[in-house]
Residue frames as a rotation matrix with the C-alpha (Angstrom) as fourth column:
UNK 1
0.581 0.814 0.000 0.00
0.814 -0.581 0.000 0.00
0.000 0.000 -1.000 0.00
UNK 2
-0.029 -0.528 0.848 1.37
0.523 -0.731 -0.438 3.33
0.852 0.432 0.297 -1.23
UNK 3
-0.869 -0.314 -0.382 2.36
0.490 -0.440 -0.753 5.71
0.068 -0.841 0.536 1.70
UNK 4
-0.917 0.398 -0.009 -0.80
-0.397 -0.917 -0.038 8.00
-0.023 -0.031 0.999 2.85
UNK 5
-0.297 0.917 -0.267 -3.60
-0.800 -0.086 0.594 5.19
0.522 0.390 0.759 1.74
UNK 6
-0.979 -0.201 0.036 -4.92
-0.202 0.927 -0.317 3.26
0.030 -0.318 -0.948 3.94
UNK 7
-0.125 0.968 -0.217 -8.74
-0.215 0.188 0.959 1.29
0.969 0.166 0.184 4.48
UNK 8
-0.308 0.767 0.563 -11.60
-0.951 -0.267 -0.157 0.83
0.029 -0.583 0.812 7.11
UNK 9
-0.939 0.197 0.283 -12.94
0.075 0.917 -0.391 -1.73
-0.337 -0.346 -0.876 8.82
UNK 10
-0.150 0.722 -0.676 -15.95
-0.495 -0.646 -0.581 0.49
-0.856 0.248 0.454 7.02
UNK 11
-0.126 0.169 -0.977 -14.91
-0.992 -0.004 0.127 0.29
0.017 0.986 0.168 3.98
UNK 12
-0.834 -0.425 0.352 -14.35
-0.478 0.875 -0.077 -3.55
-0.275 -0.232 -0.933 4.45
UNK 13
-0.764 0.609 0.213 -17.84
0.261 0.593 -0.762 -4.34
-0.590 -0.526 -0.612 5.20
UNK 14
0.128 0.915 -0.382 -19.44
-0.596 -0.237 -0.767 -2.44
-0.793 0.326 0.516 2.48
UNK 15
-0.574 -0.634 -0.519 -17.15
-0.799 0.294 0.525 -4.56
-0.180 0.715 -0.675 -0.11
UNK 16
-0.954 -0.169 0.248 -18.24
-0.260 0.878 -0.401 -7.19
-0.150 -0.447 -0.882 1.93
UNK 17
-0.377 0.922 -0.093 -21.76
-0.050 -0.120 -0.991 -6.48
-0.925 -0.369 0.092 1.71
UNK 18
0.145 0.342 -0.928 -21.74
-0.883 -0.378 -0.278 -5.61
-0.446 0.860 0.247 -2.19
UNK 19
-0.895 -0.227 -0.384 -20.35
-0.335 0.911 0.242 -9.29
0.295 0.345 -0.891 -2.95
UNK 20
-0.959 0.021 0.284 -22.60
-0.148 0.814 -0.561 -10.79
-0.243 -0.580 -0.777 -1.22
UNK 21
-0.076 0.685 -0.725 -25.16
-0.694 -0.558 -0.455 -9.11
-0.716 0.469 0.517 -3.28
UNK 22
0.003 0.072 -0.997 -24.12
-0.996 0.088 0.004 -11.84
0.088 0.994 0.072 -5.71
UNK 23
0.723 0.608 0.329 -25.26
-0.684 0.697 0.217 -15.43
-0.097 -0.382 0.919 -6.06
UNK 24
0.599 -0.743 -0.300 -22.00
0.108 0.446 -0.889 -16.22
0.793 0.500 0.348 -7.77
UNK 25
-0.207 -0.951 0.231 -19.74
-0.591 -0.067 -0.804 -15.00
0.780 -0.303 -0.548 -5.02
UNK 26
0.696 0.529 0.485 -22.06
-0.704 0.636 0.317 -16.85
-0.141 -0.562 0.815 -2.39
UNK 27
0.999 -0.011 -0.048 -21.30
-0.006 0.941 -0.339 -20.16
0.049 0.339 0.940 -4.42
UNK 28
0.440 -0.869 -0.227 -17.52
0.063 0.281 -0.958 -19.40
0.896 0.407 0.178 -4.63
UNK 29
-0.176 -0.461 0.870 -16.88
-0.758 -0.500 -0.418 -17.94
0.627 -0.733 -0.261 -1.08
UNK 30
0.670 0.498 0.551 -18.86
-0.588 0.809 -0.017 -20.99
-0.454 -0.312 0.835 0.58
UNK 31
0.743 -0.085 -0.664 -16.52
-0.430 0.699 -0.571 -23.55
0.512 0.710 0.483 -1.61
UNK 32
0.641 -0.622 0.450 -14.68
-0.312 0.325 0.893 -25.85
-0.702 -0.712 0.015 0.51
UNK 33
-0.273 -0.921 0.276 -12.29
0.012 0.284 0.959 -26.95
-0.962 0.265 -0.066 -2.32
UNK 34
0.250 -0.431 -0.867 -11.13
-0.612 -0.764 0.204 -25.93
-0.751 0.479 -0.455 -5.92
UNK 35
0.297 -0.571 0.765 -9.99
0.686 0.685 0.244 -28.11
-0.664 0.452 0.595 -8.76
UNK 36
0.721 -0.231 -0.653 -7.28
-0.340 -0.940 -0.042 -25.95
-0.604 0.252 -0.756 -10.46
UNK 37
0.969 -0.118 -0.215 -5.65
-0.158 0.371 -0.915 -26.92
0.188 0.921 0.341 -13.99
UNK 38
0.509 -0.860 0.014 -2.20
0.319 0.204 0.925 -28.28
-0.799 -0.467 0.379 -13.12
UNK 39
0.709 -0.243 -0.662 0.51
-0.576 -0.741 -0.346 -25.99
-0.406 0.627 -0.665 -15.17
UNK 40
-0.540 -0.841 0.013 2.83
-0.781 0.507 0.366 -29.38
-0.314 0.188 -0.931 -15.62
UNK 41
-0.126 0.369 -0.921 2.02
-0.987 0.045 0.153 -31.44
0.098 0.928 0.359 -18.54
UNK 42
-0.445 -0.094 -0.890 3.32
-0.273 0.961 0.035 -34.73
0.853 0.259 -0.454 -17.10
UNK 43
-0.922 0.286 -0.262 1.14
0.370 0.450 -0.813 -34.55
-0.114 -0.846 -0.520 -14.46
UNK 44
-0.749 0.584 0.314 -2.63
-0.050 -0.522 0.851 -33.96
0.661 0.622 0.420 -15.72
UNK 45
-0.337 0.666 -0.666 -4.11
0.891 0.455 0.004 -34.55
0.305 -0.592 -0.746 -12.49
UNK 46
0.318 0.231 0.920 -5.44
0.178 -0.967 0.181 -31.02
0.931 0.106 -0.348 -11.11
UNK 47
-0.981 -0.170 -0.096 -4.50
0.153 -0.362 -0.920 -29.02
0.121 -0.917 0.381 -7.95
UNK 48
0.206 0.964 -0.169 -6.97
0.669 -0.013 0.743 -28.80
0.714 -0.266 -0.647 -5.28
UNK 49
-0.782 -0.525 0.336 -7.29
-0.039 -0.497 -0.867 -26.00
0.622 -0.691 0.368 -3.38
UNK 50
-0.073 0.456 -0.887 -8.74
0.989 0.145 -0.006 -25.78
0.126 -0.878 -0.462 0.02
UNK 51
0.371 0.551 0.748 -10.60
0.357 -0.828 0.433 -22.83
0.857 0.107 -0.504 1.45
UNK 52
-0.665 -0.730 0.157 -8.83
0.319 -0.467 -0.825 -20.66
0.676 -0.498 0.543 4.10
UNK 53
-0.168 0.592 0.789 -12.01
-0.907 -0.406 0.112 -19.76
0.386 -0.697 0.605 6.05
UNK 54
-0.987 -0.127 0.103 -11.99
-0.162 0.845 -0.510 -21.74
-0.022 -0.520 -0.854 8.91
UNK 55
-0.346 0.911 0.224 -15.68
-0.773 -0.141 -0.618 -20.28
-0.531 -0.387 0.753 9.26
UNK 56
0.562 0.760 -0.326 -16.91
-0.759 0.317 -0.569 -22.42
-0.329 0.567 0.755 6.46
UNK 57
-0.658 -0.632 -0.410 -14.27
-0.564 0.774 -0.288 -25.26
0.499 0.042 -0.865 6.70
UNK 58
-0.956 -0.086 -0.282 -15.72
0.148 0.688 -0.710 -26.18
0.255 -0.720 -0.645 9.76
UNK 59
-0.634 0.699 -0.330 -19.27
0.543 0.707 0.454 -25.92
0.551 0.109 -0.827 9.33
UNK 60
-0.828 0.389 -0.405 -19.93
0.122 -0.580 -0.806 -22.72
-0.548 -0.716 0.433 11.63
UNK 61
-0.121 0.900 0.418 -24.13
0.953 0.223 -0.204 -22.02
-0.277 0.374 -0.885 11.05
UNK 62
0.858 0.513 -0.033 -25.17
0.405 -0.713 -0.573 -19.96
-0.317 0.478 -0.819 8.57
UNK 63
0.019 -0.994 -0.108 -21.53
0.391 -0.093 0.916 -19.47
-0.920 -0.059 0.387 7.03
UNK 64
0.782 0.416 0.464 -21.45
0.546 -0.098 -0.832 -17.39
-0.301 0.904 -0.303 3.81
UNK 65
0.242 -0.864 0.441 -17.53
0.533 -0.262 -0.805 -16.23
0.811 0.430 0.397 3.39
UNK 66
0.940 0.127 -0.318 -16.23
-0.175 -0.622 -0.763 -13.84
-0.295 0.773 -0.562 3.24
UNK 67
0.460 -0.844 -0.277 -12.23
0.266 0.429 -0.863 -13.65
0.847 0.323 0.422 3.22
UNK 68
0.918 -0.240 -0.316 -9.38
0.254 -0.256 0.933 -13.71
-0.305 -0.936 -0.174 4.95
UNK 69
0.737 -0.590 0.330 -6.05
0.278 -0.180 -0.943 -12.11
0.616 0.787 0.031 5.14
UNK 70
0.567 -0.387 -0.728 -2.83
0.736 -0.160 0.658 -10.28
-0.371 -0.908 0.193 6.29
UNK 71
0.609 -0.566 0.556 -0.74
0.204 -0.565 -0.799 -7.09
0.766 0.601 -0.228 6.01
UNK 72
-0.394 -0.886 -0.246 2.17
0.732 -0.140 -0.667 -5.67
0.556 -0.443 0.703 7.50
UNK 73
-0.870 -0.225 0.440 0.54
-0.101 -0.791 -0.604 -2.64
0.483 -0.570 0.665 8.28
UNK 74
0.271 0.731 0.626 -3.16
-0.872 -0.089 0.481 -3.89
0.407 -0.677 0.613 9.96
UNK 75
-0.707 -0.274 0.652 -1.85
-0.544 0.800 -0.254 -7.37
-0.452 -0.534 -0.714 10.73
UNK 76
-0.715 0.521 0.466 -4.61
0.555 0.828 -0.076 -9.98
-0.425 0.204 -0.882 11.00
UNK 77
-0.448 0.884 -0.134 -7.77
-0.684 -0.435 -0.586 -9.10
-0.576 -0.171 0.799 8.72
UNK 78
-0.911 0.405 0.076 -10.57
0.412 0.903 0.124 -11.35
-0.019 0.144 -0.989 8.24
UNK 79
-0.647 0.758 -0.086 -14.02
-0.741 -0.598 0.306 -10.52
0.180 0.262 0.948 7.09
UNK 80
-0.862 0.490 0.128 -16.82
0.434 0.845 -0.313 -13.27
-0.261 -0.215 -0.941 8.56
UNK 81
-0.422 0.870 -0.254 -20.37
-0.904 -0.425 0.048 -13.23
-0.066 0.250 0.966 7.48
UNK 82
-0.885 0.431 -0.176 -23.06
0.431 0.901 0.036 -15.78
0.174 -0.044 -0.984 8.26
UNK 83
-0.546 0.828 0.130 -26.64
-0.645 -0.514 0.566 -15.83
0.535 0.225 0.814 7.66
UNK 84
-0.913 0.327 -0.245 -29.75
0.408 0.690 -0.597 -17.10
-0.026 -0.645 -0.764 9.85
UNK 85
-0.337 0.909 -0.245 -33.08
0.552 -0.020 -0.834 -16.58
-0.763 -0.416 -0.495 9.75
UNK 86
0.275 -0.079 0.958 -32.87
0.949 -0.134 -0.284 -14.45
0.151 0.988 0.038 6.92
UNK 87
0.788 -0.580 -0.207 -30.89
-0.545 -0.813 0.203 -11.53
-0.287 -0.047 -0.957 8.51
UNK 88
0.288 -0.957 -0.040 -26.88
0.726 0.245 -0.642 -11.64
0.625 0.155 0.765 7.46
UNK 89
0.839 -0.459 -0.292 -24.25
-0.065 -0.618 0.784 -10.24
-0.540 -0.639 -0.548 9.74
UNK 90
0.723 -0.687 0.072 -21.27
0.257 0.171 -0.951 -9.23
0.641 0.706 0.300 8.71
UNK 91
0.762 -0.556 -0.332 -18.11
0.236 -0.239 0.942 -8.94
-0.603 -0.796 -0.051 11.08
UNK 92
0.495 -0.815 0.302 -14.75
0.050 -0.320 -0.946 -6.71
0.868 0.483 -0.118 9.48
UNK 93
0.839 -0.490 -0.236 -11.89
0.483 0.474 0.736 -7.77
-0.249 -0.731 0.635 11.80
UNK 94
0.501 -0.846 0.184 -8.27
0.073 -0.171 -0.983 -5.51
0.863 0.505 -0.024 11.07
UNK 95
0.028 -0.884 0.466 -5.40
-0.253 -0.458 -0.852 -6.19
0.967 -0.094 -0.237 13.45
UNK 96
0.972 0.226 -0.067 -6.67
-0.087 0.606 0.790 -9.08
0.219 -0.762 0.609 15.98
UNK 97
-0.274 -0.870 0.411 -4.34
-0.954 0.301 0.003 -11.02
-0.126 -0.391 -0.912 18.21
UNK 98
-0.117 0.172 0.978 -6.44
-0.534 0.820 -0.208 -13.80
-0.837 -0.547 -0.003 18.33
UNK 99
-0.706 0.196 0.681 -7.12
0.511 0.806 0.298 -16.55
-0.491 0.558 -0.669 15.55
UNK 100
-0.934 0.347 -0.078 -8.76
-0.307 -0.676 0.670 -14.39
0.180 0.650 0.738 12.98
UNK 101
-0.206 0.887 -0.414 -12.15
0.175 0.450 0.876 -17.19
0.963 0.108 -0.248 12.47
UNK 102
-0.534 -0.089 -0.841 -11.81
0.691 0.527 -0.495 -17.54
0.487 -0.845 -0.219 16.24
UNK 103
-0.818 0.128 -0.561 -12.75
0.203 -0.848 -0.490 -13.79
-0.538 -0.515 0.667 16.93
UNK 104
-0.603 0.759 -0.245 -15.33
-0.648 -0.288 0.705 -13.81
0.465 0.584 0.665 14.07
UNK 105
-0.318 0.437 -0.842 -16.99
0.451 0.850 0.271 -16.62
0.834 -0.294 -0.467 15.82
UNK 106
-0.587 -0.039 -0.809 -17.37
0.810 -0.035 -0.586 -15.00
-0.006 -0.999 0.052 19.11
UNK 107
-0.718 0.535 -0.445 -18.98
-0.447 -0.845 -0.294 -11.85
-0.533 -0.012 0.846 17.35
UNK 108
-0.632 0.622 -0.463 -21.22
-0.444 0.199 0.873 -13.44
0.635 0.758 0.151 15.49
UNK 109
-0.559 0.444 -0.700 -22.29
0.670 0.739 -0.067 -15.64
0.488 -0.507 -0.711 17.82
UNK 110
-0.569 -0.091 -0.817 -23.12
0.804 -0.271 -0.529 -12.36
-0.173 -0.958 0.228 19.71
UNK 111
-0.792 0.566 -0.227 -24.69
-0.604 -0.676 0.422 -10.27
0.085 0.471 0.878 16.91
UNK 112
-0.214 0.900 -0.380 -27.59
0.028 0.395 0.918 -13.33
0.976 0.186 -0.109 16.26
UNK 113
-0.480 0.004 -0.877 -27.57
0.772 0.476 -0.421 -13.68
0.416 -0.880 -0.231 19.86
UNK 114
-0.319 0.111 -0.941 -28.23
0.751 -0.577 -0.322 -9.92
-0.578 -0.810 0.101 20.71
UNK 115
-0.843 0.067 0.533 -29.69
0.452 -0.449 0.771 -8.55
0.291 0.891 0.348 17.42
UNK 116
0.006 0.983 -0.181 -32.92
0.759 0.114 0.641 -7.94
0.651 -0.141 -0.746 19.22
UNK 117
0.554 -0.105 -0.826 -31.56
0.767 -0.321 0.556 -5.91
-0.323 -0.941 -0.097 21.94
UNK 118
-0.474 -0.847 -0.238 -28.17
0.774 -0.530 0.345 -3.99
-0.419 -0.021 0.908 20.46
UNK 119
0.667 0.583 -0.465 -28.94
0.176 -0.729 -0.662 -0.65
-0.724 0.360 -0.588 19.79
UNK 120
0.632 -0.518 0.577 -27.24
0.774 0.469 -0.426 0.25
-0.050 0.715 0.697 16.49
UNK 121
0.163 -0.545 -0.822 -24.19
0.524 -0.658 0.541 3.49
-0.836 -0.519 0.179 16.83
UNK 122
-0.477 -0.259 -0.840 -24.50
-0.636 -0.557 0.534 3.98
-0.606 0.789 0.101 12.91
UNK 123
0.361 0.917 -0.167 -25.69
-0.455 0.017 -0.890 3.01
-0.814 0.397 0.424 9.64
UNK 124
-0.402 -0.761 0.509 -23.79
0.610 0.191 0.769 1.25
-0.682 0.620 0.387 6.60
UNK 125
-0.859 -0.180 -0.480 -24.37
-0.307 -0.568 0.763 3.88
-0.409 0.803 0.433 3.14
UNK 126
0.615 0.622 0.484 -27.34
0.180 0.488 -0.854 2.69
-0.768 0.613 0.188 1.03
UNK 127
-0.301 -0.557 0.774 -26.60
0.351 0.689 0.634 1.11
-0.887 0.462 -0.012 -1.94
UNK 128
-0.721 0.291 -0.629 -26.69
-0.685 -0.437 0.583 2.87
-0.105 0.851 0.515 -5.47
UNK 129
0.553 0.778 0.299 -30.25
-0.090 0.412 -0.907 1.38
-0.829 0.474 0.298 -6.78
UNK 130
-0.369 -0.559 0.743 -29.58
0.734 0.315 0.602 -0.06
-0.571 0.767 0.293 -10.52
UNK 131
0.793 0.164 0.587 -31.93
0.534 -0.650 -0.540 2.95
0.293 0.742 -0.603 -11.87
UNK 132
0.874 -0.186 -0.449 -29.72
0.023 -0.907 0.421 5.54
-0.485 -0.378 -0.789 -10.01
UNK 133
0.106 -0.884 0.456 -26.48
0.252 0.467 0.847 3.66
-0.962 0.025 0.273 -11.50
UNK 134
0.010 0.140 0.990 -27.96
0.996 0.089 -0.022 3.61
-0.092 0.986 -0.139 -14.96
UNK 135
0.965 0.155 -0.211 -28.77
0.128 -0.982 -0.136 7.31
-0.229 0.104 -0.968 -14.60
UNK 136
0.593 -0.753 -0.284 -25.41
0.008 -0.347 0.938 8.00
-0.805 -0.558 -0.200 -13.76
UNK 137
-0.281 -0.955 0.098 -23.96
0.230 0.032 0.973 6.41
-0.932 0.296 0.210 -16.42
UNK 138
0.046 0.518 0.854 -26.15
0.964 0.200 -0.173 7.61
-0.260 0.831 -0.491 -18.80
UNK 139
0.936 0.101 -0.338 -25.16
0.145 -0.984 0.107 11.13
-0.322 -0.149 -0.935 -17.74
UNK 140
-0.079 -0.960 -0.267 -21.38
-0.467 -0.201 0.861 10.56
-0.881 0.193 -0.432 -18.05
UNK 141
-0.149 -0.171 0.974 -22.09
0.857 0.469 0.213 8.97
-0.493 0.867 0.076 -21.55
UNK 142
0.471 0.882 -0.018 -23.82
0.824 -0.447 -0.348 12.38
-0.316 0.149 -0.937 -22.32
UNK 143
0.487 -0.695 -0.529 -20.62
0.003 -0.604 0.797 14.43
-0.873 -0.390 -0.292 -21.31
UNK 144
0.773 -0.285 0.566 -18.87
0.612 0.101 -0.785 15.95
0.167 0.953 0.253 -24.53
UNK 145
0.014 -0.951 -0.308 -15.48
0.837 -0.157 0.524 16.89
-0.547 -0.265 0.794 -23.98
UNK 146
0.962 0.243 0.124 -15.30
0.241 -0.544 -0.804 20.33
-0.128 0.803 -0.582 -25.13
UNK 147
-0.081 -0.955 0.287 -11.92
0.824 -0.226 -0.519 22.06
0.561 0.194 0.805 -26.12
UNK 148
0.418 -0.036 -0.908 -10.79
0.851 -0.334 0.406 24.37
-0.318 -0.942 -0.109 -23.49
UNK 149
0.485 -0.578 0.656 -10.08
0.280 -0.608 -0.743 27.87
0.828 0.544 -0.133 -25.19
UNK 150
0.089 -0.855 -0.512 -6.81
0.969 0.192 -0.153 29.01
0.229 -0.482 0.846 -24.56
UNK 151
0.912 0.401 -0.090 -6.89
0.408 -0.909 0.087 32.27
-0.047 -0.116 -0.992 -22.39
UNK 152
0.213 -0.804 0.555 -4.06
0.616 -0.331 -0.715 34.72
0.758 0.495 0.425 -23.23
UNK 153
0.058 -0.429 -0.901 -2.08
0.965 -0.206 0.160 36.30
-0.254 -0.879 0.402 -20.28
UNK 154
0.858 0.106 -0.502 -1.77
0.142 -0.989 0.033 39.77
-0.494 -0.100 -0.864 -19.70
UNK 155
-0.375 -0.894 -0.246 2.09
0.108 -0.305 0.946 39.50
-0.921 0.328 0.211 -20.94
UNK 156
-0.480 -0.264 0.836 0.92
0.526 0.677 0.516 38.02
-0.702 0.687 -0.186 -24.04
UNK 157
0.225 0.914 0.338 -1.54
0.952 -0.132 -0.278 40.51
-0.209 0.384 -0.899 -24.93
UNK 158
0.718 -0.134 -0.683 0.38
0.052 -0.968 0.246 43.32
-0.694 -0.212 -0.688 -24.03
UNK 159
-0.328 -0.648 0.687 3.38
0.486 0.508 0.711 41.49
-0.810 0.567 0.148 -26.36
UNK 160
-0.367 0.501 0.784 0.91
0.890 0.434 0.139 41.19
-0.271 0.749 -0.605 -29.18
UNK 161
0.737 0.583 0.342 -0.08
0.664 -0.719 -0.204 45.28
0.127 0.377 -0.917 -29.43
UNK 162
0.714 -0.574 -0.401 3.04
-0.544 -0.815 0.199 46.60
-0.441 0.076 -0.894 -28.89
UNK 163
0.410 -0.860 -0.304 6.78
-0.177 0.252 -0.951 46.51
0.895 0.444 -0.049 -30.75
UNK 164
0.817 -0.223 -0.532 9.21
0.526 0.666 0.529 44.67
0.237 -0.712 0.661 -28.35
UNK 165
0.885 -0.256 0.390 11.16
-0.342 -0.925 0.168 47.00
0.318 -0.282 -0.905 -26.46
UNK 166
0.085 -0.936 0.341 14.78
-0.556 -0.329 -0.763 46.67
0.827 -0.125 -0.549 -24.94
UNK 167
-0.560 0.159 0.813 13.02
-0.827 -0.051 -0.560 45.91
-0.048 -0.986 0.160 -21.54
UNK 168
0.507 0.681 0.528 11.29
-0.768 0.636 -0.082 43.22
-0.392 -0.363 0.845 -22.58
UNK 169
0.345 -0.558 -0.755 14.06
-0.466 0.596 -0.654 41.01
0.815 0.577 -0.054 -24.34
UNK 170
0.914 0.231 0.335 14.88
-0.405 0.448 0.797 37.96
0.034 -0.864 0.503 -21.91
UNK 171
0.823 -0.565 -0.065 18.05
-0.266 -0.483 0.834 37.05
-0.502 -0.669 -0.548 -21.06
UNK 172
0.143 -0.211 0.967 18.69
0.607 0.791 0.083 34.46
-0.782 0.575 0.241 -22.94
UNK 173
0.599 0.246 0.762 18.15
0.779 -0.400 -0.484 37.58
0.185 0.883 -0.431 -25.90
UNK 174
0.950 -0.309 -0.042 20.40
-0.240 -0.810 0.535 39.66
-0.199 -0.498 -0.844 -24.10
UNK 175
0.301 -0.763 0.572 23.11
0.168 0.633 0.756 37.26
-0.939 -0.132 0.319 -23.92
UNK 176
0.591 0.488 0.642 22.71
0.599 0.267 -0.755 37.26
-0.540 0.831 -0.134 -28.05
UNK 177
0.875 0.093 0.475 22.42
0.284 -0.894 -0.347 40.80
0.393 0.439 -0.808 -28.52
UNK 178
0.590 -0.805 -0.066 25.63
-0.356 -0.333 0.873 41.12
-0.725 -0.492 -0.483 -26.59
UNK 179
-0.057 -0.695 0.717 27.73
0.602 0.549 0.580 38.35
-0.797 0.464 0.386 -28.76
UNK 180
0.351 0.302 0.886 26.57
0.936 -0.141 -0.323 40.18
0.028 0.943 -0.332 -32.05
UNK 181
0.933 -0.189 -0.308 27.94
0.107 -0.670 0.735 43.65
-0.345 -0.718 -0.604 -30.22
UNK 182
0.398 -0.904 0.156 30.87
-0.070 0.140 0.988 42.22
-0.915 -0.404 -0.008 -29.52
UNK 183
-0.444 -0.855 0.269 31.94
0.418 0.068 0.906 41.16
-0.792 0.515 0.327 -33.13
UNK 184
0.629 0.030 0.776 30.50
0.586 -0.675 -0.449 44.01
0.511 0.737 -0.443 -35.13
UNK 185
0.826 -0.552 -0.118 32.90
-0.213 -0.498 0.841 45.94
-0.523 -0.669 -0.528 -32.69
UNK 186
-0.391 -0.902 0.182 36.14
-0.196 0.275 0.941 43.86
-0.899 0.333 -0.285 -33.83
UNK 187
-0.158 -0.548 0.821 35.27
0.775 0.446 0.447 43.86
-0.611 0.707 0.355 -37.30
UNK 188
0.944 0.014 0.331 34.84
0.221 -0.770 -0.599 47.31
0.246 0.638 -0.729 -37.70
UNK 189
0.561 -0.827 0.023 38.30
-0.163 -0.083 0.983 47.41
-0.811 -0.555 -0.182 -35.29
UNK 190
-0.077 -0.584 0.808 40.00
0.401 0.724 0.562 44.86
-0.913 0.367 0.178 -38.04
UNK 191
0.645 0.633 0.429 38.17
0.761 -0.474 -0.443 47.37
-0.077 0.612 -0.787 -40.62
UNK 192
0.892 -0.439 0.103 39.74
-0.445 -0.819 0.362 50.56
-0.075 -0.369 -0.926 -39.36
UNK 193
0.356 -0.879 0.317 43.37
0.006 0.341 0.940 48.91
-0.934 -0.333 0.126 -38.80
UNK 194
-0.165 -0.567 0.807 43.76
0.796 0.407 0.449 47.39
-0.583 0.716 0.384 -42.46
UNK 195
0.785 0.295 0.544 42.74
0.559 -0.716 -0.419 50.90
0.266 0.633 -0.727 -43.82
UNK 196
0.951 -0.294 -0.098 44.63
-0.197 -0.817 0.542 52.50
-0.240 -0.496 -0.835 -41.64
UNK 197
0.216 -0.691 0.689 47.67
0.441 0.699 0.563 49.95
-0.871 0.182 0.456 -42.74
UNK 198
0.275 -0.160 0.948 47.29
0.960 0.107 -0.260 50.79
-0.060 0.981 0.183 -46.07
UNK 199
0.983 -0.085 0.164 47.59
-0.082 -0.996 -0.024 54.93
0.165 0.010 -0.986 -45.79
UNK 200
0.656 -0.754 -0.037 50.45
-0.500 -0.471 0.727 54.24
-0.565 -0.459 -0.686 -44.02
UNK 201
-0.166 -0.565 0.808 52.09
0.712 0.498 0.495 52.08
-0.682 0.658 0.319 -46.66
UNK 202
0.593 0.287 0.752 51.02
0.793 -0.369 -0.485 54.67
0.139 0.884 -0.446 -48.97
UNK 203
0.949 -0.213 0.230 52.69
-0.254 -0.953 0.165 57.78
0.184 -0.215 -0.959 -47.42
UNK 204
0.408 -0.831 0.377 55.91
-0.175 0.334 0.926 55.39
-0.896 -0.444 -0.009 -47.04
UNK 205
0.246 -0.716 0.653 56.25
0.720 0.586 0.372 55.27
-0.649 0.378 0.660 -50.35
């Protein structure tokens, strides 16, 4: 993660929530084991993987994913989510000590347990509706890039109606106007000399 960005047990849980929105991730998060195309020809059996949530290894009720992980900077996180009755809970976990499943167990168990009773300290966003989405992107399809006219500075204008003066020649034009000085100087000098050469070769003879 890039210095400065970092995420929410917040944000976590709406992620967590929008998957779950889908019947497909359901079916994949809930899979206790994988068959996965072995990349070595002389062995054409497949690789099985094995799901990492203990929640839904082991059968915990009403198990429905989510994931788990680890970083350097939150440590343990582990998203749990299990359904009952037809409510889902969802539990975002960053930077346990304990067993990651171990602590999602213990809250869950305590959300179905006390869902009746807990008063709630906040709300999660509401979800974009699919018209509000469609709007949206029907609005940014709408959007015609226009060309941005280019606004002339005050230098540039003033430039543009007058004759460039001394004072306004930049250094870089200074620097120039100096070299060009310098040797119309020494070749009227070298001018003046070989005239002056000649007279005097004239008046010597």
């Amino acid at each position: 993660m890039h210095p400065g960005q970092f995420s929410t047990a917040y944000d976590l849980t709406l992620i967590a929530r929008a998957a779950l929105d889908r019947e497909d991730f359901r079916r994949y998060a809930t899979s206790k084991t994988a068959e996965f195309p072995n990349p070595r020809k002389k062995r054409k059996k497949p690789i099985t993987l094995y799901n990492q949530n203990n929640l839904v290894m082991d059968n915990f009720p009403g198990a429905v994913g989510v994931k788990t992980g680890f970083t350097s900077k939150a440590g343990r996180t582990f998203i749990g989510a299990a359904e009952r009755d037809g409510r889902t809970l969802i539990v975002a976990l960053m930077g346990i000590r304990e067993p990651s499943d171990e602590a999602a167990r213990k809250l869950l168990n305590w959300g179905f347990k006390n869902r009746d009773r807990v008063v709630p300290v906040g709300e999660l966003v509401t979800p974009l509706s699919d018209q509000t989405t469609a709007a949206i992107t029907g609005a940014n399809e709408n959007l015609v890039e226009q060309p941005t006219p280019r606004v002339q500075s005050a230098v540039e204008l003033t430039a543009s109606t007058q004759e460039p003066t001394l004072a306004s020649l930049s250094p870089s034009a200074w620097g120039w106007l100096t070299v060009f000085s310098v040797l119309a100087v020494l070749a009227m000098v070298a001018a003046g000399r070989k005239i002056f050469t000649k007279r005097r070769r004239g008046f010597v003879r």
